[in-house]
C-alpha positions in Angstrom: -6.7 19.8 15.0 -4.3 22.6 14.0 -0.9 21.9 12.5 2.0 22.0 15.4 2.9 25.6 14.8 6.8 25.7 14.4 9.1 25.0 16.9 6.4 22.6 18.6 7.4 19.4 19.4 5.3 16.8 18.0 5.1 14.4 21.1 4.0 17.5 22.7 1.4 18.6 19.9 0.5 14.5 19.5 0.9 13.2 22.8 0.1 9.7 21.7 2.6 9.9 18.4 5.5 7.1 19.0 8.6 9.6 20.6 11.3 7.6 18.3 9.0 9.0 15.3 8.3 12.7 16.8 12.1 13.2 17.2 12.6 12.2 13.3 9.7 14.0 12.1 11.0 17.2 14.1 14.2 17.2 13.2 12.4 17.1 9.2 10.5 20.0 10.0 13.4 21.8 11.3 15.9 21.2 8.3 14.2 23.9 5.9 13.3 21.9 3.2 10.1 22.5 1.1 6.8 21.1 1.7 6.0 18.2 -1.3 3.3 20.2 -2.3 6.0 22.8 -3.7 8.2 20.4 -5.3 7.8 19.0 -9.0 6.8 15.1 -9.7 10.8 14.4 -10.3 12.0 16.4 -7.1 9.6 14.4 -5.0 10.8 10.8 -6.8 14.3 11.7 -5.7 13.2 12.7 -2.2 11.9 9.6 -1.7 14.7 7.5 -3.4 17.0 9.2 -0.3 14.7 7.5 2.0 15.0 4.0 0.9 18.6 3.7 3.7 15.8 4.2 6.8 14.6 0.8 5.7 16.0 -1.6 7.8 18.2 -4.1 5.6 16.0 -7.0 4.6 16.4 -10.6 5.1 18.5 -12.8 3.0 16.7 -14.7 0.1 17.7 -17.0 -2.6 17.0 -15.2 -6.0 16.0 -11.1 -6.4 15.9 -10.4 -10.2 14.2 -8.6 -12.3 11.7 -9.5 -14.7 9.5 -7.9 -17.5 6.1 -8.3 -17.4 5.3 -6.0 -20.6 7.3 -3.9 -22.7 6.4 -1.0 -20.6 5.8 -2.9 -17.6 8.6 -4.1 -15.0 9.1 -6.0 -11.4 11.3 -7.5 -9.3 10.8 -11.3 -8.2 11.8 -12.6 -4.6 12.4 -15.9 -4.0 12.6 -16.8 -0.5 15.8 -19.5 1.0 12.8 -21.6 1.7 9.9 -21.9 -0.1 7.0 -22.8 1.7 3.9 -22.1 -0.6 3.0 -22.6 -4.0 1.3 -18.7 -3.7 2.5 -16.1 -4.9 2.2 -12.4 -3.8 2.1 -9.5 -6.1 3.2 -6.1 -4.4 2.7 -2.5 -5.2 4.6 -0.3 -3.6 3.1 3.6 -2.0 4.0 6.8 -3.2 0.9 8.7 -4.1 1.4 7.1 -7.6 3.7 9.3 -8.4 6.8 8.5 -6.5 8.3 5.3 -5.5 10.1 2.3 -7.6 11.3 -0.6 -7.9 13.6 -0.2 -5.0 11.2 1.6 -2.9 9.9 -1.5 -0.8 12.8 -3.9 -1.4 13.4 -4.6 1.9 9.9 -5.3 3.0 9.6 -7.3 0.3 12.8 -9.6 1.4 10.5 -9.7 4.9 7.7 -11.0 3.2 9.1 -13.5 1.3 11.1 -15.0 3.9 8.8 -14.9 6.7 5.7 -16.2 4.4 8.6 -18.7 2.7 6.5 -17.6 -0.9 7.6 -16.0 -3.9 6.8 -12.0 -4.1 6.6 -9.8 -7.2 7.2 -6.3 -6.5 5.8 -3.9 -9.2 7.0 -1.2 -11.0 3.4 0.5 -12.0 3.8 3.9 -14.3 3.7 6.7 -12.1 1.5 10.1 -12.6 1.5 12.8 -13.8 2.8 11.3 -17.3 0.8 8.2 -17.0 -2.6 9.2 -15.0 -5.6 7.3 -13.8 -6.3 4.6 -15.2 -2.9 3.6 -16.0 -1.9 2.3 -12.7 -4.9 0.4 -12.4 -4.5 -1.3 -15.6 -0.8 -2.2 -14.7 -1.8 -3.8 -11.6 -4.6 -5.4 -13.6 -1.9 -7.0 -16.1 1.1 -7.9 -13.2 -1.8 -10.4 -11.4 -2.4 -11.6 -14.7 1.1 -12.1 -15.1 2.0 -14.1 -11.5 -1.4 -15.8 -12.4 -0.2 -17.6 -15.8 -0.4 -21.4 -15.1 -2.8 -21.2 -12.4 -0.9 -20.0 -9.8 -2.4 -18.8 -6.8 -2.6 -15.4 -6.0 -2.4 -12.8 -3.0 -2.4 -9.2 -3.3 -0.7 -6.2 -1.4 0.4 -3.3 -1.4 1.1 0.0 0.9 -0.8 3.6 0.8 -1.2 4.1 -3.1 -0.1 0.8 -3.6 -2.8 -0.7 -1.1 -5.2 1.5 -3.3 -3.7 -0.8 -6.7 -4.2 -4.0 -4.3 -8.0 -2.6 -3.3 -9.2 -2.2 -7.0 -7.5 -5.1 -8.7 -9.2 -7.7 -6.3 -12.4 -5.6 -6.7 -12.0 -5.5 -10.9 -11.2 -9.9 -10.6 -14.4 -10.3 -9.3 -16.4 -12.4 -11.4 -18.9 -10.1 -12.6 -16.2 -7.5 -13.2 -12.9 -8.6 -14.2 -10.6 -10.5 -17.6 -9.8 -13.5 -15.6 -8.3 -16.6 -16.6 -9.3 -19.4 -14.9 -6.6 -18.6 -11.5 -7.3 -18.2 -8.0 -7.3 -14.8 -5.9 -6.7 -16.2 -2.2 -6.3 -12.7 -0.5 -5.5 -9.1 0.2 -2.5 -7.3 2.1 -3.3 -3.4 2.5 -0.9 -1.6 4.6 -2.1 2.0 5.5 -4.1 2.2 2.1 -6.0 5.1 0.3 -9.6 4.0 -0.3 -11.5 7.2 -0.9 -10.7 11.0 -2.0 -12.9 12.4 0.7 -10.2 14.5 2.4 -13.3 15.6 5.3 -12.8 12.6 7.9 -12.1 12.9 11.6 -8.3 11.5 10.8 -7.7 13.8 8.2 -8.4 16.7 10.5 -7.2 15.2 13.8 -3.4 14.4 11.8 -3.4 16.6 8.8 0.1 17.6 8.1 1.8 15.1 10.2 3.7 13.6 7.6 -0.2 13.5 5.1 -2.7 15.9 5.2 -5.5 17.6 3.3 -3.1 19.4 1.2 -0.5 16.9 0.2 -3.4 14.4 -0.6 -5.0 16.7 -3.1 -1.8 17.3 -4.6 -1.7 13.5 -4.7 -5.1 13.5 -6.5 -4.5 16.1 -9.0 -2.0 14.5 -10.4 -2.8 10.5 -10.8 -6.8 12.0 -11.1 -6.6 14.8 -12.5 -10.6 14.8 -13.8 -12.8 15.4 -11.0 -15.7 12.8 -12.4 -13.4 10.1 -11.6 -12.9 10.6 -8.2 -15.6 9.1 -7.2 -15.6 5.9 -9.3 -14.3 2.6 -7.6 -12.1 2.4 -9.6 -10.1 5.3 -7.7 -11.6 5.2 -4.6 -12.3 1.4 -3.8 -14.6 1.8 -0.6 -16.8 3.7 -2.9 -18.0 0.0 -4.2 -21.2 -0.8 -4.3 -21.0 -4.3 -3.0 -17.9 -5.9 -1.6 -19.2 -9.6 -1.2 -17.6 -12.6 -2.8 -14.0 -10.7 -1.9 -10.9 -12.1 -1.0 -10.0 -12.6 2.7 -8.4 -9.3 3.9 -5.6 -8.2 6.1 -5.6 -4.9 6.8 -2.9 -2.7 8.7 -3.7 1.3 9.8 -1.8 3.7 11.5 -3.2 5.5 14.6 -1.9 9.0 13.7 -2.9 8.6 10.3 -5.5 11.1 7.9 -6.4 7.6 6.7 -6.7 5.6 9.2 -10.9 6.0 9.2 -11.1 4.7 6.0 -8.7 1.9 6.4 -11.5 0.9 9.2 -14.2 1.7 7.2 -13.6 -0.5 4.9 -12.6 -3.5 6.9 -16.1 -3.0 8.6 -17.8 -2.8 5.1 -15.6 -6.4 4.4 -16.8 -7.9 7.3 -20.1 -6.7 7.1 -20.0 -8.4 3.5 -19.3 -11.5 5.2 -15.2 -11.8 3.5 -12.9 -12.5 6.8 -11.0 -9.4 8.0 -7.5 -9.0 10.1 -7.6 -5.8 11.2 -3.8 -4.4 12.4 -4.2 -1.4 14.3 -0.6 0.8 15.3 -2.2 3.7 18.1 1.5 5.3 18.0 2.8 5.4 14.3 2.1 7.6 11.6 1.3 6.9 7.9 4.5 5.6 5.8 5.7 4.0 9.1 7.3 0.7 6.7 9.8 3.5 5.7 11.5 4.1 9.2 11.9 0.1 10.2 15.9 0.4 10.5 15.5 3.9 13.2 12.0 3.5 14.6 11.8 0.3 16.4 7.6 0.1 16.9 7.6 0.4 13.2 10.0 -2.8 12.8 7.8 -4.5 15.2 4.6 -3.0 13.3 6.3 -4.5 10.3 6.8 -7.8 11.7 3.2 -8.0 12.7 2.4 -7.4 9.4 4.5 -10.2 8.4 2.6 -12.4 10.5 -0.7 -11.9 9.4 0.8 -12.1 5.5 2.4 -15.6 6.1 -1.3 -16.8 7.4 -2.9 -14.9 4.3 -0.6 -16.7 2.5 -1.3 -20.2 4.0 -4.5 -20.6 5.5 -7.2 -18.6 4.3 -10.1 -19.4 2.7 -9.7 -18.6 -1.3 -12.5 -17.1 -3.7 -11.9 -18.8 -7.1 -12.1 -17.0 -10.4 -13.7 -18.5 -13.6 -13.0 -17.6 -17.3 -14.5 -14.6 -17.9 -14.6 -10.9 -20.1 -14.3 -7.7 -18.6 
C-alpha cells in the first residue's frame, strides 16, 4: 500500500488502525519534524528519551537499582512488593539497537515484575553504530549468564530489537550451540520482535511508513549490520535458523498494523511446528512500538496487560528446557 500522502488521516488511510493511535500518529506527522532516517544515531537516542512520559507510570515495587553486570555492561534490577517465583526475567529493551536505555522500558518492566511477582533485569546492551553486530548479541549472551549465576531460572524478553536479543540468546543456549553453565532457560517473551532483514513481506508493504517501514528498517540494519554477509546469519536474523526444536516455550505478542507482524507469525508457526509450545498475542488495531503509548492509548495499556498475563504464566507454569555444561 502507498504511504498516506499528507494531510490524510490515518484512520482513513488504515481503516482498521486503533483511532486513539491515528490521532497521535497524525498530529506527529503534522508537527514538521524530520523523518529518523534523516537524523544522526544521537538525535534519534534523544527522540526517543522524550518519549519515555507516554508510558503510563508503572506499578509500585519494592527495590529498582542498578547493577553492573560487566565493566562495560549495566542493568536495572526490579524487585516486585511480592515475590512469587524464584525465576528471574532478563529484558532487553527495542530501539533498532541503536536507541533506547536503561529507562526506555522502566515502566513495563515495574508491570512485569509486579504482575509475574518475579524479579526482572532490564538491560543496558551497547547500542550501534559505535558497537555493531555482534556486540549486542554478546551482551545479551553475558546478562543471562549473569541472572543465571547460582542456578537460577531463567526467562527471556524483550521488545522489537530487543525481542531480536531475546530470539538469538535462547537460540545461542541451546545445547549444541551455546557457553552454558549448568542453569535452566524456562522461556521466551517477544513483544513485536524483528526476526529477519527481509524488508519484501506483505506487512512491510501493507504498513510501511506507519510508524516502521522499508526505509527506517534499512537504516536500522546499516547501522547494527552494517556487512551485508551477516544479514542472513541467525545470529541477526533468528527465524533464519535452521532448526528451532528443543526451544524454550514461547510467548509471542504482534501488532496488526505492523511491517513485522508476518514474521512475528512466522516464526511462532516454525516453533510450533518444532513442537516448543507457543502463545501467540495478536493486536488487529495497534501499530509497532505500541508499549510506548500505554499512559494515552488505552488498547495499548490493555495490549500491555495481556501481555502481562501471558508473562506471569511463562513465568510459572511452563514446561522448562534444561541446559548442561557446555562450550560454545
Amino acid at each position: 500500500m502507498p504511504k498516506a500522502p499528507p494531510g490524510t488521516s490515518l484512520a482513513t488511510w488504515f481503516p482498521g488502525l486503533d483511532p486513539t493511535y491515528a490521532e497521535l500518529l497524525d498530529a506527529a506527522r503534522a508537527s514538521g519534524a524530520p523523518p529518523l532516517t534523516d537524523l544522526a544515531p544521537g538525535e534519534i537516542r534523544q527522540r526517543v528519551r522524550s518519549g519515555n512520559p507516554l508510558c503510563a507510570p508503572g506499578p509500585q515495587v519494592r527495590k529498582v537499582e542498578d547493577v553492573q553486570l560487566s565493566p562495560w555492561l549495566s542493568a536495572r534490577r526490579y524487585v516486585p512488593l511480592i515475590l512469587r517465583t524464584d525465576r528471574i526475567l532478563v529484558w532487553f529493551h527495542g530501539g533498532g539497537w541503536v536507541s533506547g536505555d536503561i529507562g526506555y522500558s522502566d515502566q513495563f518492566c515495574r508491570s512485569l515484575a509486579d504482575g509475574a511477582g518475579c524479579e526482572v533485569l532490564s538491560v543496558d546492551y551497547r547500542l550501534a553504530p559505535e558497537h555493531p553486530f555482534p556486540a549486542a548479541v554478546e551482551d545479551a549472551l553475558a546478562a543471562v549468564e549473569w541472572a543465571a549465576s547460582g542456578g537460577r531460572t531463567v526467562v527471556v524478553g524483550g521488545d522489537s530489537a530487543g525481542g531480536n536479543l531475546a530470539a538469538v540468546a535462547v537460540q545461542e543456549l541451546k545445547p549444541e550451540y551455546g557457553t552454558v553453565r549448568g542453569f535452566t532457560l524456562a522461556g521466551q517473551l517477544l513483544v513485536y520482535p524483528v526476526l529477519d532483514t527481509d524488508r519484501g513481506a506483505p506487512s512491510y508493504l501493507a504498513y510501511d511508513g506507519l510508524v516502521l517501514g522499508v526505509a527506517e528498517m534499512g537504516w536500522f540494519f546499516d547501522q547494527y549490520l552494517p556487512r551485508e554477509q551477516d544479514r542472513t546469519r541467525p545470529r541477526a536474523a533468528p527465524l533464519r535458523a535452521a532448526d528451532l526444536s528443543g526451544l524454550p516455550p514461547a510467548v509471542i505478542a504482534v501488532a496488526g498494523h505492523d511491517p513485522l507482524h508476518d514474521e512475528g507469525v512466522a516464526y511462532a508457526e516454525r516453533l510450533r511446528a518444532a513442537d516448543v509450545p507457543v502463545t501467540l498475542l495478536e493486536f488487529p488495531s495497534l501499530p509497532h512500538g505500541f508499549l510506548r503509548f500505554t499512559g494515552p492509548v488505552p488498547a495499548a495499556a490493555d495490549a500491555a496487560g495481556r501481555i502481562v498475563t501471558a508473562a506471569t504464566a511463562l513465568m510459572h507454569d511452563s514446561k522448562t528446557t534444561e541446559l548442561p555444561n557446555g562450550q560454545r
